[in-house]
N, CA, C and O atoms as a printed pandas DataFrame, in Angstrom:
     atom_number atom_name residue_name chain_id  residue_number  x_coord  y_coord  z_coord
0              1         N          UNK        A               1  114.115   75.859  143.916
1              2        CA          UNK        A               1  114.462   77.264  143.915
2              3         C          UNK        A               1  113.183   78.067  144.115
3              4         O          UNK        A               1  112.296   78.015  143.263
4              5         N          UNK        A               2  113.040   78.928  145.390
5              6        CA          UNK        A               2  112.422   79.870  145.458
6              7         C          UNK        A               2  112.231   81.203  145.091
7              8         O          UNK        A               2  112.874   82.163  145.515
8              9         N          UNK        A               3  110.765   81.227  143.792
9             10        CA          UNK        A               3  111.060   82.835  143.470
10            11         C          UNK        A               3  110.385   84.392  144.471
11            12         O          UNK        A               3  109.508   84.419  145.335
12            13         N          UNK        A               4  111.017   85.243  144.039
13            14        CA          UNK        A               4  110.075   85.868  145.251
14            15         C          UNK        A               4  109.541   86.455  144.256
15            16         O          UNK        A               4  109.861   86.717  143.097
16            17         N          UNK        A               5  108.114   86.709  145.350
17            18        CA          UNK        A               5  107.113   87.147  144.928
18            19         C          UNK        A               5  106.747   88.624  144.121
19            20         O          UNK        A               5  106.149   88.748  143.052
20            21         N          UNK        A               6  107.319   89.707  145.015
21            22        CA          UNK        A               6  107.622   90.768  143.775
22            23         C          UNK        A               6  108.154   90.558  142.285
23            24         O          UNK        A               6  107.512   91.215  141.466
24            25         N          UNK        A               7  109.076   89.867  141.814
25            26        CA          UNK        A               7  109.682   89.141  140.946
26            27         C          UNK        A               7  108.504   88.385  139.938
27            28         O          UNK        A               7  108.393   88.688  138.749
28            29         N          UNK        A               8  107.906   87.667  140.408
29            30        CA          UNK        A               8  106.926   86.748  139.619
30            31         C          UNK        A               8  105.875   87.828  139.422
31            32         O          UNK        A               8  105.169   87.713  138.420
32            33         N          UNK        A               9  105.695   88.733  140.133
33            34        CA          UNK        A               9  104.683   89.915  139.704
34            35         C          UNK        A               9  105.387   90.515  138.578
35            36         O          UNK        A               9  105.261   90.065  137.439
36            37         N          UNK        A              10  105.879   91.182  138.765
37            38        CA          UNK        A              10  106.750   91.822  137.508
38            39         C          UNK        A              10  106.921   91.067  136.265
39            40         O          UNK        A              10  107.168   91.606  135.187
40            41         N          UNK        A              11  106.780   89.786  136.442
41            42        CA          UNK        A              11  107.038   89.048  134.960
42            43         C          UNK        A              11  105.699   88.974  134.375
43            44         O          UNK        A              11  105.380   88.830  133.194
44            45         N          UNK        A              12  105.005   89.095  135.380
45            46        CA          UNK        A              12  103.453   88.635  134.575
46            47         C          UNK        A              12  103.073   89.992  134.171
47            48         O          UNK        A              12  102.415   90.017  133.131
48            49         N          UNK        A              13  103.309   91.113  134.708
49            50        CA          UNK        A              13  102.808   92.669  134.128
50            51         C          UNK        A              13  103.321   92.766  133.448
51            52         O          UNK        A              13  102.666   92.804  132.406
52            53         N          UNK        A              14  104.710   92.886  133.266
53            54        CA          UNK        A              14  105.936   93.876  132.208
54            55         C          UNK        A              14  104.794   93.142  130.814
55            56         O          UNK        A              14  103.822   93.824  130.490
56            57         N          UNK        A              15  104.985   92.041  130.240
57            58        CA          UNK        A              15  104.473   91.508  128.861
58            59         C          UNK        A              15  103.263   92.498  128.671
59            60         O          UNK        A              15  103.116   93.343  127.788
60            61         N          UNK        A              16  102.327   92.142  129.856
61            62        CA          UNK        A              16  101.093   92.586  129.984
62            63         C          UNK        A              16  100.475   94.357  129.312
63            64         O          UNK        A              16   99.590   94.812  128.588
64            65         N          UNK        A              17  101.737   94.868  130.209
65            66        CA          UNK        A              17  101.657   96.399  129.764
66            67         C          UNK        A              17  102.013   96.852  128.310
67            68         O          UNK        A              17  101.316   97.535  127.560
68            69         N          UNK        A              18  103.401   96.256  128.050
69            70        CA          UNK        A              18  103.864   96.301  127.185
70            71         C          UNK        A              18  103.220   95.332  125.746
71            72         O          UNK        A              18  103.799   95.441  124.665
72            73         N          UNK        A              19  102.320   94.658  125.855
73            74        CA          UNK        A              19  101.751   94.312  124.575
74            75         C          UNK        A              19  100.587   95.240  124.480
75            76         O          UNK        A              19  100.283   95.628  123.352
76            77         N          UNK        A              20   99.833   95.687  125.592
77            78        CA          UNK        A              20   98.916   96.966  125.463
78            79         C          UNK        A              20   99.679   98.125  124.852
79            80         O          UNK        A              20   99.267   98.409  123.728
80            81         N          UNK        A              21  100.377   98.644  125.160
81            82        CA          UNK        A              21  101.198   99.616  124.304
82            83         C          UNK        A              21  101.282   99.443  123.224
83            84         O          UNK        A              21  100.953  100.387  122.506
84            85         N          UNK        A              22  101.659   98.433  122.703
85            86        CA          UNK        A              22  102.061   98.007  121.489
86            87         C          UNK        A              22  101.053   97.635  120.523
87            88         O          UNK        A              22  101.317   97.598  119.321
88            89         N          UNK        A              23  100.009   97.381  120.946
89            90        CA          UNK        A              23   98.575   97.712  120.468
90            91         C          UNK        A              23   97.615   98.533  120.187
91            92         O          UNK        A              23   96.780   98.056  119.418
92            93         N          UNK        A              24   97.374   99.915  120.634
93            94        CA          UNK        A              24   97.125  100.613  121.018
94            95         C          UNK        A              24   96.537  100.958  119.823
95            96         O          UNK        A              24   97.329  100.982  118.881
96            97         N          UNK        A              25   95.262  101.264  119.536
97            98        CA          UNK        A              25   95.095  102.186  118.045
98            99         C          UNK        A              25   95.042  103.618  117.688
99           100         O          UNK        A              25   94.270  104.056  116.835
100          101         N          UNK        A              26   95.905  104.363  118.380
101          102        CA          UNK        A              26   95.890  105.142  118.376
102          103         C          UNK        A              26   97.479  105.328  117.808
103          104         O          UNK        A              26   98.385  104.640  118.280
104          105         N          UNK        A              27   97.820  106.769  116.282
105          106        CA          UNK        A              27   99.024  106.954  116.574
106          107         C          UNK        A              27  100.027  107.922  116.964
107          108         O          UNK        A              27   99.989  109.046  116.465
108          109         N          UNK        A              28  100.693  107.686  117.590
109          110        CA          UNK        A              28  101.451  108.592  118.987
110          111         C          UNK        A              28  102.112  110.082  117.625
111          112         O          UNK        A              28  102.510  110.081  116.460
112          113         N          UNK        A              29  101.909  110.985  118.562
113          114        CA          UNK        A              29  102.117  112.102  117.758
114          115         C          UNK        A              29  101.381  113.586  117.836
115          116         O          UNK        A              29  101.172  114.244  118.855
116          117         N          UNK        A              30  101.081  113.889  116.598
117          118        CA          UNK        A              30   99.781  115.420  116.451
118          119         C          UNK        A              30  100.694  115.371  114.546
119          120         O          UNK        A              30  101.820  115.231  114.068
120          121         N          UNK        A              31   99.180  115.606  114.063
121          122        CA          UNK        A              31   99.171  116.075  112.811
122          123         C          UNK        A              31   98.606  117.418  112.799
123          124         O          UNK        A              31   97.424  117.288  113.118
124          125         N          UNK        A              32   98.951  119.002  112.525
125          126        CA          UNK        A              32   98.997  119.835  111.885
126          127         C          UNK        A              32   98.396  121.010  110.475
127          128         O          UNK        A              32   99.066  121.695  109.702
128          129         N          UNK        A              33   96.995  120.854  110.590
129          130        CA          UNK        A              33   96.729  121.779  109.669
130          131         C          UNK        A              33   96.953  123.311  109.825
131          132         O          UNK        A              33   97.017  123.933  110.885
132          133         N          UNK        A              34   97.073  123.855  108.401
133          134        CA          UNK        A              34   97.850  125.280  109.116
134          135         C          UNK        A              34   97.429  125.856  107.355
135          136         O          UNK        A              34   97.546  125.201  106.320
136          137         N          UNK        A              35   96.912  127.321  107.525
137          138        CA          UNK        A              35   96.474  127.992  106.206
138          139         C          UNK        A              35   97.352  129.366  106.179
139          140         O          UNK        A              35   97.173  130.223  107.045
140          141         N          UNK        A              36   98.143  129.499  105.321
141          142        CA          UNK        A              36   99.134  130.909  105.633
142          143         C          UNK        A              36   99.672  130.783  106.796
143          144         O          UNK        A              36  100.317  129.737  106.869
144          145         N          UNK        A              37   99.683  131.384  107.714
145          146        CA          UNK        A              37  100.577  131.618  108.938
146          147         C          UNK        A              37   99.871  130.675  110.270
147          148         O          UNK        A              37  100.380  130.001  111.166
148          149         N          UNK        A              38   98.594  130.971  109.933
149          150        CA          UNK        A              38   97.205  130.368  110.737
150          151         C          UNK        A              38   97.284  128.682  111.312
151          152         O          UNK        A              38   96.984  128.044  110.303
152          153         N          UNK        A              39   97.464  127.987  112.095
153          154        CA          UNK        A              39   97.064  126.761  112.792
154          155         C          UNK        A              39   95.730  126.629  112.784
155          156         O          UNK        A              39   95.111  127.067  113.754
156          157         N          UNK        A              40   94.982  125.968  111.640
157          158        CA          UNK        A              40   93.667  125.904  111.817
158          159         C          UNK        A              40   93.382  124.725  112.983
159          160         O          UNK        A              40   92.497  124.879  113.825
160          161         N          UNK        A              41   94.037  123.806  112.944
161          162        CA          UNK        A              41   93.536  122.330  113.909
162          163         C          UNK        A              41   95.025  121.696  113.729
163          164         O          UNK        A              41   95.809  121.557  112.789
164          165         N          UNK        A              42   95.006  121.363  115.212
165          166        CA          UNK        A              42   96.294  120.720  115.428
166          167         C          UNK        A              42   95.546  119.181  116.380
167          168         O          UNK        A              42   94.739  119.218  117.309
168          169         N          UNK        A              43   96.219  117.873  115.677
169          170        CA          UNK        A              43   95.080  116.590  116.099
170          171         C          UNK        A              43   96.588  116.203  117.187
171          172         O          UNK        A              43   97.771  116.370  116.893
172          173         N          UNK        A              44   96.050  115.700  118.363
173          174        CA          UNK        A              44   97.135  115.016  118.694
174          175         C          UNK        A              44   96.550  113.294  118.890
175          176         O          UNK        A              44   95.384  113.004  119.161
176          177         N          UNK        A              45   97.708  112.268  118.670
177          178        CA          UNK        A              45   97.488  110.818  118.744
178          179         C          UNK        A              45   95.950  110.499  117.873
179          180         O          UNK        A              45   94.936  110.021  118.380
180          181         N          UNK        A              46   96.117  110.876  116.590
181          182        CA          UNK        A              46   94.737  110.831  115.975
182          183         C          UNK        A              46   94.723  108.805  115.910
183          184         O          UNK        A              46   95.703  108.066  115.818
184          185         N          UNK        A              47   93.206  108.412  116.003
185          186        CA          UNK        A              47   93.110  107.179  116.074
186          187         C          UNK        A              47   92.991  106.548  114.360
187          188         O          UNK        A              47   92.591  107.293  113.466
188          189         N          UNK        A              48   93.318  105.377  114.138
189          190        CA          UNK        A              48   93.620  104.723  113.165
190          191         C          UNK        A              48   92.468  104.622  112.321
191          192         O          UNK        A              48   91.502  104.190  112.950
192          193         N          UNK        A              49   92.283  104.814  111.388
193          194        CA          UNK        A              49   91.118  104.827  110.379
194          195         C          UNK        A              49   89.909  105.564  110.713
195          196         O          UNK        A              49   88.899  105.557  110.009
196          197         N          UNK        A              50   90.030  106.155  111.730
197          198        CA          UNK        A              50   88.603  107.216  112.074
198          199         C          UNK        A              50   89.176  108.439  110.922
199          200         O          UNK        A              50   90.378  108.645  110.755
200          201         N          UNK        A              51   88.207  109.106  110.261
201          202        CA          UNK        A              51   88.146  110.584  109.670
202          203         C          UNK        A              51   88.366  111.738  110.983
203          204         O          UNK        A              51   87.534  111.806  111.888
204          205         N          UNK        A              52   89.444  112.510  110.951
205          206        CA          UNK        A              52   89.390  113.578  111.071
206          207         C          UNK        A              52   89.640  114.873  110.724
207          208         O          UNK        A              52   90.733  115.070  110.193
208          209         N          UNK        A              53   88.814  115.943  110.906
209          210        CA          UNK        A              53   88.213  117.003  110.025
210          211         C          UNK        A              53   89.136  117.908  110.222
211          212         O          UNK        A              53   89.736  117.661  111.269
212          213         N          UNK        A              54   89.610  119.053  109.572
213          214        CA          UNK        A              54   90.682  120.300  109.637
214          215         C          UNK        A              54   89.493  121.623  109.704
215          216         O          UNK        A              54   89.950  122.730  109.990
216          217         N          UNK        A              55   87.842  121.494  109.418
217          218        CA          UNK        A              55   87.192  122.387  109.687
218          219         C          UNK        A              55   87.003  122.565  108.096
219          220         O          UNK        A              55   87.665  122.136  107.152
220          221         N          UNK        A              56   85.670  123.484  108.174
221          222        CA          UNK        A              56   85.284  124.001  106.732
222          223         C          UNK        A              56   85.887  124.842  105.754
223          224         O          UNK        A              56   85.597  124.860  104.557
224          225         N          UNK        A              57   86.792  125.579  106.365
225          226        CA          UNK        A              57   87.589  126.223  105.760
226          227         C          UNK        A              57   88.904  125.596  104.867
227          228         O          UNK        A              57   89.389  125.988  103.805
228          229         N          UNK        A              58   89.281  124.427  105.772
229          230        CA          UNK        A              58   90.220  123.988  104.517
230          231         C          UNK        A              58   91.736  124.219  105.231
231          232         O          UNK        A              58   91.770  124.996  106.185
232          233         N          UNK        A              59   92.776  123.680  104.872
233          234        CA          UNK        A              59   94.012  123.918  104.832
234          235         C          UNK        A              59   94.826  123.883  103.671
235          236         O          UNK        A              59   94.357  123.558  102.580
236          237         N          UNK        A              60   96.069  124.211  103.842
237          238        CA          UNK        A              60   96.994  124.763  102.383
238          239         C          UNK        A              60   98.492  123.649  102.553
239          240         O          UNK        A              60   99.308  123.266  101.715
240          241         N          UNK        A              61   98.330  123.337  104.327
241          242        CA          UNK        A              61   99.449  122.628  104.578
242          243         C          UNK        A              61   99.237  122.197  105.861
243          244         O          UNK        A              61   98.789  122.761  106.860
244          245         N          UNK        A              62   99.862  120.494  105.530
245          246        CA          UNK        A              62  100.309  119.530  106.868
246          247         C          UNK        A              62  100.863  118.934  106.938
247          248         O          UNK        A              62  101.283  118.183  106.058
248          249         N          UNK        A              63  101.311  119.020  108.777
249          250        CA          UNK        A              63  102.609  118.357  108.778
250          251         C          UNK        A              63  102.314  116.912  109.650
251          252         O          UNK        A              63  102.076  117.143  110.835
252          253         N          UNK        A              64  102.293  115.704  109.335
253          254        CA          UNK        A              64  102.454  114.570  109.880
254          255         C          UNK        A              64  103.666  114.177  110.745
255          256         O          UNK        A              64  104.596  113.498  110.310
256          257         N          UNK        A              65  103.582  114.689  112.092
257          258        CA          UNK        A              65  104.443  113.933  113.217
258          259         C          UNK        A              65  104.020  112.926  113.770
259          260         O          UNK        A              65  104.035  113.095  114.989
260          261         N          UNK        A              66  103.588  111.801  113.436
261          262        CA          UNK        A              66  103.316  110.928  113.852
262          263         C          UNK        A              66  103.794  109.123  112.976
263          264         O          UNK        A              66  104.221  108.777  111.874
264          265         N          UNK        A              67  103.539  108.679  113.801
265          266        CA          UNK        A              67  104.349  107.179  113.243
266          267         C          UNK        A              67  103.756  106.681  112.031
267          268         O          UNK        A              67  104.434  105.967  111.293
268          269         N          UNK        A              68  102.332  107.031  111.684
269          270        CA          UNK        A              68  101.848  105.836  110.608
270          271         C          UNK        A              68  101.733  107.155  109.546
271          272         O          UNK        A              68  102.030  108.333  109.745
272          273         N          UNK        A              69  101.301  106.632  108.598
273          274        CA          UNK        A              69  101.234  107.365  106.945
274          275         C          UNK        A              69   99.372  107.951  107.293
275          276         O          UNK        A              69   98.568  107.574  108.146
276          277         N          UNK        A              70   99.257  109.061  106.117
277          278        CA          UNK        A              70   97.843  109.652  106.339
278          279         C          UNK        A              70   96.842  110.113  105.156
279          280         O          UNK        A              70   97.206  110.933  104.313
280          281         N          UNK        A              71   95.773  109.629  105.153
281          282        CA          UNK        A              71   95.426  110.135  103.663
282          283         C          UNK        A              71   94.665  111.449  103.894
283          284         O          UNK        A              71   93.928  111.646  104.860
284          285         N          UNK        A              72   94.876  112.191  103.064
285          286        CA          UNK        A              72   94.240  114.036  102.815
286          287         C          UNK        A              72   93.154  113.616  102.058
287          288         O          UNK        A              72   93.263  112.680  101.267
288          289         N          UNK        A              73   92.361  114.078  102.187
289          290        CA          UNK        A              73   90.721  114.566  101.569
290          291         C          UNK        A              73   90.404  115.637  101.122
291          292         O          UNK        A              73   90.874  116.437  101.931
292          293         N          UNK        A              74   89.728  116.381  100.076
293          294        CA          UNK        A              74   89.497  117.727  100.258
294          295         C          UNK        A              74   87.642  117.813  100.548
295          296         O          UNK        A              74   87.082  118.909  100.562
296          297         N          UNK        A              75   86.969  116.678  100.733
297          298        CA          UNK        A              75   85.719  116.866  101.635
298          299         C          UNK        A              75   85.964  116.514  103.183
299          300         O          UNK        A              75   86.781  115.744  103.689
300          301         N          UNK        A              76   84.867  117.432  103.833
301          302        CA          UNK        A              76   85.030  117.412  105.482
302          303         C          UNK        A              76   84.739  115.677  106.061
303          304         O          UNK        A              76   84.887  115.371  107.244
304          305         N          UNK        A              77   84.296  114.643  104.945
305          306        CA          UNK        A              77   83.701  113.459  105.209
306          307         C          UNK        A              77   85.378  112.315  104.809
307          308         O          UNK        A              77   85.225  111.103  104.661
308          309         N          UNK        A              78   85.914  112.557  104.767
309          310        CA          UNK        A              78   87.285  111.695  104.010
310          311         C          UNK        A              78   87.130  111.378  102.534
311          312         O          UNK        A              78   87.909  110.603  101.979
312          313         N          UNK        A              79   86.058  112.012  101.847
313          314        CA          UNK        A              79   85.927  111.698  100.769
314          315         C          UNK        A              79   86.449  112.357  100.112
315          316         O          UNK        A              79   87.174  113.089  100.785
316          317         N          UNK        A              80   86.586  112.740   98.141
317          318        CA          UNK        A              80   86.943  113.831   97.728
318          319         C          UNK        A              80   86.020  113.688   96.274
319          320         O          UNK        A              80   85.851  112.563   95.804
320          321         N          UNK        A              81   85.616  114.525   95.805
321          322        CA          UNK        A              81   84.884  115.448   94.472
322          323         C          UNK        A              81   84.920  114.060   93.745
323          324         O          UNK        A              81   85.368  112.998   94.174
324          325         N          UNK        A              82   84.285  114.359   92.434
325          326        CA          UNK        A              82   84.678  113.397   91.282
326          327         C          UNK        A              82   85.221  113.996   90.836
327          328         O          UNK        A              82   85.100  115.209   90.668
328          329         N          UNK        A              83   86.536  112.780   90.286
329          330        CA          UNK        A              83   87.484  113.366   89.537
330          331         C          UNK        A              83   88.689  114.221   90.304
331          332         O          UNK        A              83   89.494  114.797   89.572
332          333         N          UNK        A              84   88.825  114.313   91.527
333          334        CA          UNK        A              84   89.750  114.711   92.407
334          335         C          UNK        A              84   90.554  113.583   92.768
335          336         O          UNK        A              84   90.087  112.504   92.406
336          337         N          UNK        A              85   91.744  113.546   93.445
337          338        CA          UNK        A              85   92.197  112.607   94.063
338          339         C          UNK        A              85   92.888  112.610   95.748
339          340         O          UNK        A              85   93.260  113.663   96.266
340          341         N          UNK        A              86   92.955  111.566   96.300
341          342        CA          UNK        A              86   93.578  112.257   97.716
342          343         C          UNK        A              86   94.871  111.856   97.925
343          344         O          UNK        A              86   95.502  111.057   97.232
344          345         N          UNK        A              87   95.159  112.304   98.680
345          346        CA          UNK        A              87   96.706  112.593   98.765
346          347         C          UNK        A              87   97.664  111.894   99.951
347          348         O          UNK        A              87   97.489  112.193  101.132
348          349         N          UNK        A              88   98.531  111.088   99.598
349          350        CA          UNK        A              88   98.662  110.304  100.738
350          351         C          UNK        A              88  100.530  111.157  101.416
351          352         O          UNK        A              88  101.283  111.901  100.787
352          353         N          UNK        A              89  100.634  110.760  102.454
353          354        CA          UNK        A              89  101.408  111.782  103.269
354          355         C          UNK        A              89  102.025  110.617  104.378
355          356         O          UNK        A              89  101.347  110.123  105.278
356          357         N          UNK        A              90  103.236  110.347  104.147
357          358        CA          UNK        A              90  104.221  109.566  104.561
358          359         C          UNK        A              90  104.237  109.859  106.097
359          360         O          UNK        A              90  103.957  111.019  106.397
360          361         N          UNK        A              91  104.471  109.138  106.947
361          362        CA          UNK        A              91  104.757  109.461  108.437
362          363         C          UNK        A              91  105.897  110.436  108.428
363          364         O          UNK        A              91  106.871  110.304  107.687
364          365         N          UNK        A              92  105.731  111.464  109.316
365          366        CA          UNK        A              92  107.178  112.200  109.880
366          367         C          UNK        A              92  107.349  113.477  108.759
367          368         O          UNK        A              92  108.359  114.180  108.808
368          369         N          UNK        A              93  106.355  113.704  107.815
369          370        CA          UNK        A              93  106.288  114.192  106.521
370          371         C          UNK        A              93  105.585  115.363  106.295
371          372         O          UNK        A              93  104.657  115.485  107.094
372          373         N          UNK        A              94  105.718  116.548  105.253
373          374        CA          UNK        A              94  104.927  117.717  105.610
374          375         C          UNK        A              94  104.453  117.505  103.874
375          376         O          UNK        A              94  105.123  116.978  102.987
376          377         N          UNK        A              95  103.198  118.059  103.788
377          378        CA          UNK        A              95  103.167  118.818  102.170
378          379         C          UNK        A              95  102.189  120.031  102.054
379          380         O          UNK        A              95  101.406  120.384  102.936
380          381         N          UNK        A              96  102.385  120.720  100.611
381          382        CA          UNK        A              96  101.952  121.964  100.343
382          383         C          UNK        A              96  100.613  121.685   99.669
383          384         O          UNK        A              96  100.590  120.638   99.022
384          385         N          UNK        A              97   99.585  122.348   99.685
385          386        CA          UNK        A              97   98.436  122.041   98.610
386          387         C          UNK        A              97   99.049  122.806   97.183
387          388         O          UNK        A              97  100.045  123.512   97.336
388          389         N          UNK        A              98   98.484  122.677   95.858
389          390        CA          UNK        A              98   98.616  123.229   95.286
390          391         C          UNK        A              98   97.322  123.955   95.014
391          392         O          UNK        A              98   96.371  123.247   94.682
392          393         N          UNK        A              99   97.139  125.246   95.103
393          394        CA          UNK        A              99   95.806  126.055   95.399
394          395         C          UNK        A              99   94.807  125.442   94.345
395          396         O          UNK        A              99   93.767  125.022   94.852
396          397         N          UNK        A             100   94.911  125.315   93.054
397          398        CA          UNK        A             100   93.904  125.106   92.041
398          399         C          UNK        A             100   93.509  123.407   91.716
399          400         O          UNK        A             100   92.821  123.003   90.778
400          401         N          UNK        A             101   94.245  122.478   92.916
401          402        CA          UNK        A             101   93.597  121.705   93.220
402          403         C          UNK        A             101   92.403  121.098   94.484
403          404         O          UNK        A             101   91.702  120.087   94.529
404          405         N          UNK        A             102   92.669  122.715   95.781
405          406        CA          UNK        A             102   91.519  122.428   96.572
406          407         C          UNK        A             102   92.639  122.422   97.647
407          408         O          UNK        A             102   93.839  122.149   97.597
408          409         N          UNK        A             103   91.767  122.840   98.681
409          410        CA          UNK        A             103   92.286  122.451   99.941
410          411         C          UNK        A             103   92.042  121.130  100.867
411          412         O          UNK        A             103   90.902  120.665  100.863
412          413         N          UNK        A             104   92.758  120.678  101.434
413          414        CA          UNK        A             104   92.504  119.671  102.359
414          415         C          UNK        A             104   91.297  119.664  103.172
415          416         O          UNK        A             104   91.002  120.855  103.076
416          417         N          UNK        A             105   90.424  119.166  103.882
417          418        CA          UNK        A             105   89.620  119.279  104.707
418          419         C          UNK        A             105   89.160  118.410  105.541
419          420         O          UNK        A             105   88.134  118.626  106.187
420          421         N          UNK        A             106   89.971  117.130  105.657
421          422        CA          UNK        A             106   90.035  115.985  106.271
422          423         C          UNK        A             106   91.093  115.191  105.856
423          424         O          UNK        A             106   91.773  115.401  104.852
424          425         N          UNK        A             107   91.261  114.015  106.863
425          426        CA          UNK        A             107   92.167  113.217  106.816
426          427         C          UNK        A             107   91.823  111.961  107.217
427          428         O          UNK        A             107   90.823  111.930  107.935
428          429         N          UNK        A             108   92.501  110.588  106.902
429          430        CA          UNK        A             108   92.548  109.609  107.769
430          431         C          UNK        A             108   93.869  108.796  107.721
431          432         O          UNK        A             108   94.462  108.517  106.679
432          433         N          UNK        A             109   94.357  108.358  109.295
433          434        CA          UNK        A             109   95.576  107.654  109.557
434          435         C          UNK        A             109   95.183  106.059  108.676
435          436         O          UNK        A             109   94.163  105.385  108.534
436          437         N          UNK        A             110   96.404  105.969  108.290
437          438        CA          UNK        A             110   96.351  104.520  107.806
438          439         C          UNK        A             110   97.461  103.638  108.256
439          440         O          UNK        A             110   98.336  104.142  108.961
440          441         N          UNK        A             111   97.525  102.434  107.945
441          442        CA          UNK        A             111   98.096  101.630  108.459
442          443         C          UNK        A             111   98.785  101.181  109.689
443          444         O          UNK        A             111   98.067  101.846  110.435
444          445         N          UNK        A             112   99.647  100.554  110.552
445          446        CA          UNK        A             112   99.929   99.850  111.373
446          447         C          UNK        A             112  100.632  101.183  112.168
447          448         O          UNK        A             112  101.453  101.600  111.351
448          449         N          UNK        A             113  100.701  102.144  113.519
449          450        CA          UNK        A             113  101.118  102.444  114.986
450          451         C          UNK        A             113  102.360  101.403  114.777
451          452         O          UNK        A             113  102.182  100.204  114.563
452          453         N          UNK        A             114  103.734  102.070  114.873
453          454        CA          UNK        A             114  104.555  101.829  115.618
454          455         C          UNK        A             114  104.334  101.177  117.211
455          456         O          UNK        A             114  103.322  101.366  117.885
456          457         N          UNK        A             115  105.619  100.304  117.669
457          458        CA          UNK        A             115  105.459   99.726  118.908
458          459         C          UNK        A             115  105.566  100.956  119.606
459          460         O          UNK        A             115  104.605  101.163  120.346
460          461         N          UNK        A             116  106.672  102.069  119.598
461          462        CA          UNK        A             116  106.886  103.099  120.457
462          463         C          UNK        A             116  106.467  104.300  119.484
463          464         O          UNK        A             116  106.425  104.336  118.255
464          465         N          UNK        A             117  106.190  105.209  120.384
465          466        CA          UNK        A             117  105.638  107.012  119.495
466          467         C          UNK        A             117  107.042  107.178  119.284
467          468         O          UNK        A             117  108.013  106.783  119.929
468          469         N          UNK        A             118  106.901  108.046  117.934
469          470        CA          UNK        A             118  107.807  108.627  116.951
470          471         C          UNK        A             118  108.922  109.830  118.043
471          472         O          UNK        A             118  110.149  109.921  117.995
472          473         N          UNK        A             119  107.998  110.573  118.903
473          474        CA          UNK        A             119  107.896  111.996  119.013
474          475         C          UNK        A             119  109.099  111.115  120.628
475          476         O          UNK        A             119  109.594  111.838  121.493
């Protein structure tokens, strides 16, 4: 049995592409900082365990559209104060600060990217 050749191409890419996708460390989406009415930084497809910053000013609220879970910081470094704690934020998920514990000021994605983006 003869296969044709377009055919045997296609079998060897489709896996090919599709396990790159499915790898990808990046997760598909945009996370959302926002202070009162204000959009301070809006991240889109933020990458997996890198820190990223909402700016010096801080946020009051974010919303996680994206596939993996995210931890909040209230230093610009992913760290937070002594004696503070950070705040972890479910995929697909929004929360409020409570003012007299600090504002947010960084973040980092955690765990495992979905095979396909959420969005």
């Amino acid at each position: 049995m003869q296969v044709r050749r377009p055919l045997a191409v296609l079998c060897v890419i489709a896996p090919l592409a599709i396990g790159t996708a499915a790898c990808s460390d990046s997760s598909g989406g945009t996370v959302t900082g926002t202070r009162g009415l204000t959009v301070v930084r809006q991240i889109s497809n933020p990458v997996q365990n890198n820190c990223e910053h909402f700016g010096p000013i801080g946020v009051t609220r974010v919303q996680n559209n994206t596939g993996v879970d995210i931890i909040l910081h209230k230093n610009p470094d992913c760290t937070d104060p002594p004696g503070q704690t950070s705040f972890y934020l479910p995929a697909t998920e929004s929360a409020n600060v409570v003012i007299r514990q600090g504002l947010w000021k960084s973040f980092a994605p955690t765990g495992f990217p979905p095979p396909v983006p959420v969005n």
